[in-house]
N, C-alpha and C positions, 0 to 999 in steps of 0.2 A: 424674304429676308432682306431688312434694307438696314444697310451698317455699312460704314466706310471700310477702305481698303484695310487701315490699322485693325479695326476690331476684328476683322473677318481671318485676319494671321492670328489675335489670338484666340479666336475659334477653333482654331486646329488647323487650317488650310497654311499653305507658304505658297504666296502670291510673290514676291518681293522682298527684297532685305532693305527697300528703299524705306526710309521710316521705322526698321525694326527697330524694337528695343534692345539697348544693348545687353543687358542682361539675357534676354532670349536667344540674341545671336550669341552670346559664349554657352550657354544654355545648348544649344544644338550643336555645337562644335566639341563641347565636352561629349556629347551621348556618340558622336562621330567616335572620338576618339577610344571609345567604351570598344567598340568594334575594330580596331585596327590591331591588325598582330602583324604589321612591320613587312609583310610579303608585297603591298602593293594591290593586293586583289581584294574581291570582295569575298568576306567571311565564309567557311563554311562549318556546317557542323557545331559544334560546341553550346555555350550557354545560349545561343542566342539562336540555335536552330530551331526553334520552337515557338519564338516569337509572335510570330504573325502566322501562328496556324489559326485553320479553319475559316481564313479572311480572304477575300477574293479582291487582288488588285487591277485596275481596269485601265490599261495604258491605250488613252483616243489620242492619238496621232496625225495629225492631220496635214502636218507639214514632214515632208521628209527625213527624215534619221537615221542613222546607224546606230552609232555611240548611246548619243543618250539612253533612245530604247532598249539594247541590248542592256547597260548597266541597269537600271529598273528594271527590268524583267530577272536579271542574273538576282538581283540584290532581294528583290522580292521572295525569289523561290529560295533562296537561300537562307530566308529567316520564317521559311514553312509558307508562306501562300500560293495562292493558286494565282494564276496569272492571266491576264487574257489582251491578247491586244489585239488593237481597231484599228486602222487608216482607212481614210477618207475613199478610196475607192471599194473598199470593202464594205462600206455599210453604205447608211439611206441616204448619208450625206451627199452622196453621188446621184440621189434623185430630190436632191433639193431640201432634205431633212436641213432643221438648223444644227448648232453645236448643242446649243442648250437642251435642243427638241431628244439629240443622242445620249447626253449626259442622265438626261432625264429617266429614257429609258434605260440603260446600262445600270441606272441606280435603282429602278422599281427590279429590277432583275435578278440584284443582289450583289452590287458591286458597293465594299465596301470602304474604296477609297478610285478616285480617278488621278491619275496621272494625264495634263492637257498639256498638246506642243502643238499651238497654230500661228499661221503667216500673221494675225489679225494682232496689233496690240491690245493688251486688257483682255483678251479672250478667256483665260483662268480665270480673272476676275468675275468678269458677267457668270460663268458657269456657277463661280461659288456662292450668288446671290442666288441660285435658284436650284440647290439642292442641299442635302442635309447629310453629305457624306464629306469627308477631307479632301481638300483640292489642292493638288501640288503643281505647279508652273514648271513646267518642262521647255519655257522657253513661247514666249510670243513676242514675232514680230521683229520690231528692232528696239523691246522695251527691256524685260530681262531673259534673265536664266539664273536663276537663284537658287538653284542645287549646284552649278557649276562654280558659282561664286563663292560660295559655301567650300569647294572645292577646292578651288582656288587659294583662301583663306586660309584652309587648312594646309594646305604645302605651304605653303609660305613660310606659315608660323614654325610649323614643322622642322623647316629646313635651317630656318633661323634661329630655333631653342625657345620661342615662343609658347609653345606649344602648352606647356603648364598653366599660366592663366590668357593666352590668346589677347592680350596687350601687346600693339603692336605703335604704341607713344612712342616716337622716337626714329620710327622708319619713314625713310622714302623710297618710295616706288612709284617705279615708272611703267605707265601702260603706253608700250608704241605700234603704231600701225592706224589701220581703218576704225577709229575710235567711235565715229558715227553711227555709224551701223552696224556697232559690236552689241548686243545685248547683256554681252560676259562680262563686257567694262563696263557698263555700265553698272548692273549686280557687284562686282570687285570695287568699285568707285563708292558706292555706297556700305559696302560690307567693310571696306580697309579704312576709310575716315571714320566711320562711327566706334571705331575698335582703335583709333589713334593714329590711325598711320596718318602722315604728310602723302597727296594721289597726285603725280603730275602725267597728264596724258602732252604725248610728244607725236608729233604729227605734221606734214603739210597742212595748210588751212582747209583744202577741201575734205579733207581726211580727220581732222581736228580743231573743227573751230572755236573761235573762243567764246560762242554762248555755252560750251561746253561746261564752262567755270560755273553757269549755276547750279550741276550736280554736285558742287563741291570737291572740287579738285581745282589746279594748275593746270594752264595750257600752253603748250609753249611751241615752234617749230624746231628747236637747237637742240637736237638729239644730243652732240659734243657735251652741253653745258651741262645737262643732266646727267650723262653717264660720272660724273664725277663723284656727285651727291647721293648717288640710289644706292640702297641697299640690296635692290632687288630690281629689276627690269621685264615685263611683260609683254611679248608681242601679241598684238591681238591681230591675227588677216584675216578676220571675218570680213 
């Protein structure tokens, strides 16, 4: 399969919200909201426990987790599939298998959707060029995390009254901390401006520099000045 990053999101895989259409990010944020009954937790039971029966979800882990993999694992069985998950010391990986070589197999096996989280940037990526099941980014690297951002997006809107058409023209927010080597900001950085928001990351320069500004955002070091203007304010200490 050779197709750029854009085409392969809409293939069905979520790689990135960098470039998404905005139409498709209110698109996924509305079917989010399909699912929310206001507790906070993930769904159980009801119209939606039936969903994904008979479909085997395949979470390759490769980098360490709690969270995320718990929530994909909880989130899967709760709308009927079956679940299976891998880390890197548990398979071939540990005897020099690549990621693709694992993907590969896990999909001849009958896996019919992969969940990938590795140290490597683009790792989802590469995997989703060379199989023919939905690839979701669980996070590679220091690039994104575009379920978390997804995430993110949605509290926001949520908290703010947003939440009916997920337009969010008119706000600023502030992401502060370790900007650099956030994957979450960056995913937020591009899921909050394409959707309208004004992004100012605040930060020390080693912590937020300002080539930062070509994901399109603001970079500033003056926490003070900014808390004035945000609507909302993010710490990222990744």
């Amino acid at each position: 399969m050779a197709a750029a990053a854009g085409a392969i999101d809409r293939g069905g895989h979520l790689l990135g919200l960098d470039g998404m259409d905005r139409s498709r990010l209110v698109s996924l944020l509305e079917r989010a909201r399909s699912f929310d009954d206001g507790s906070g937790r993930a769904a159980r039971g009801g119209a939606h426990a039936d969903l994904l029966a008979g479909k085997n979800i395949c979470n390759l882990f490769f980098e360490d987790s709690t969270r995320t993999r718990v929530s994909f694992s909880l989130a899967a069985t709760n709308l009927g599939a079956g679940v299976i998950d891998l880390t890197a010391p548990g398979s071939s990986i540990a005897k020099g298998e690549t990621i693709i070589d694992t993907a590969n197999v896990v999909e001849a096996t009958g896996g019919d959707a992969l969940v990938i989280r590795a140290s490597a940037p683009g790792a989802a990526e590469r995997v989703a060029h060379h199989v023919g099941v939905p690839v979701i980014n669980a996070g590679d690297g220091a690039h994104e995390h575009p379920t978390q951002g997804l995430l993110d997006i949605y509290s926001l809107a949520s908290a703010l009254g947003r939440a009916g058409t997920f337009d969010l023209s008119g706000l600023t927010v502030a992401i502060v901390g370790d900007i650099v080597s956030s994957r979450v900001a960056r995913s937020d950085i591009f899921g909050m401006s394409s959707l309208g928001a004004r992004v100012v990351c605040v930060g020390p320069p080693a912590l937020a520099p300002g080539p930062l500004a070509s994901l399109g955002c603001e970079v500033t070091s003056d926490l003070e000045d900014v808390l004035g203007e945000a609507n909302a304010h993010h710490p990222r200490p990744e």
